[in-house]
C-alpha positions in Angstrom: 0.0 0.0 0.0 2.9 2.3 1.1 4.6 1.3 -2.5 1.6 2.4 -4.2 1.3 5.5 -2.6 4.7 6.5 -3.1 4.6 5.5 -6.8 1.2 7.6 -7.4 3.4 10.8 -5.5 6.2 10.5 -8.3 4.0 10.2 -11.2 1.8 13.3 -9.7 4.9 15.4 -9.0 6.2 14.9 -12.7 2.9 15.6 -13.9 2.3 18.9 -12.3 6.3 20.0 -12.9 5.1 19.3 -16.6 2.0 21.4 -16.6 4.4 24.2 -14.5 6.5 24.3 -17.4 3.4 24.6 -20.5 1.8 27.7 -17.8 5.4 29.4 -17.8 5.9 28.7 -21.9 2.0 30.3 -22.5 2.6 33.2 -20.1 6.4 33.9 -22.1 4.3 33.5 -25.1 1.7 36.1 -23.9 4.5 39.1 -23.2 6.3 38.5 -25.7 3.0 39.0 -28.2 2.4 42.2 -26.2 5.7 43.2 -26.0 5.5 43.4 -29.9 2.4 45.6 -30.1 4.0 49.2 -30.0 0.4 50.4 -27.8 1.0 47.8 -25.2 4.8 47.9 -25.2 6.4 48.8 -21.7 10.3 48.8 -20.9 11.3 46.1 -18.8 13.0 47.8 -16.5 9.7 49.4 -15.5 7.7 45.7 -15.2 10.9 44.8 -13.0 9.9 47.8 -10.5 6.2 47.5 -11.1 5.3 48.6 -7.8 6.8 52.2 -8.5 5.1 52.1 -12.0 1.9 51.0 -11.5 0.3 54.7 -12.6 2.8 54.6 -16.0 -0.1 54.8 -18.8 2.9 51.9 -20.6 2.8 49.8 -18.2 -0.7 49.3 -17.3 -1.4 49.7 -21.3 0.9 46.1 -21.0 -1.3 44.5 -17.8 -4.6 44.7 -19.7 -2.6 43.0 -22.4 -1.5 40.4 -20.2 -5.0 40.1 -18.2 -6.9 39.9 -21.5 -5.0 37.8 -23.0 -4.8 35.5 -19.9 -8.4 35.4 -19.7 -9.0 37.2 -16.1 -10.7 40.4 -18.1 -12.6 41.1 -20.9 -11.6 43.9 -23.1 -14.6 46.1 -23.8 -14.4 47.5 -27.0 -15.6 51.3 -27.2 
């Protein structure tokens, strides 16, 4: 029972460290594509210090990006 317990741990551990790895790909993926955009581009040294930036126009041009693109927010379109 022990055995089998142990074995299900492993195979659940290198399961999840896979799915880690897709999430981090995708959310590369995502800031690259609005990295490209010049309207949602933002320096990176000010997404390194976001705290200080969070009222740069850029850089929260670049989080709605992110969030819409994520799928936490919807984008109304004026």
């Amino acid at each position: 029972m022990k055995t089998a317990f142990v074995f299900m741990c492993v195979i659940i551990g290198a399961f999840a460290a896979n799915l880690l790895e897709i999430e981090e790909h995708k959310l590369h993926h995502i800031h690259e594509e609005c990295q490209s955009n010049p309207a949602t581009y933002a320096d990176d040294e000010l997404l390194k210090n976001l705290s200080e930036n969070l009222d740069n126009p850029q850089v929260g041009a670049h989080m709605l990006c992110e969030s819409v693109k994520v799928g936490l927010q919807k984008q109304m379109e004026i």
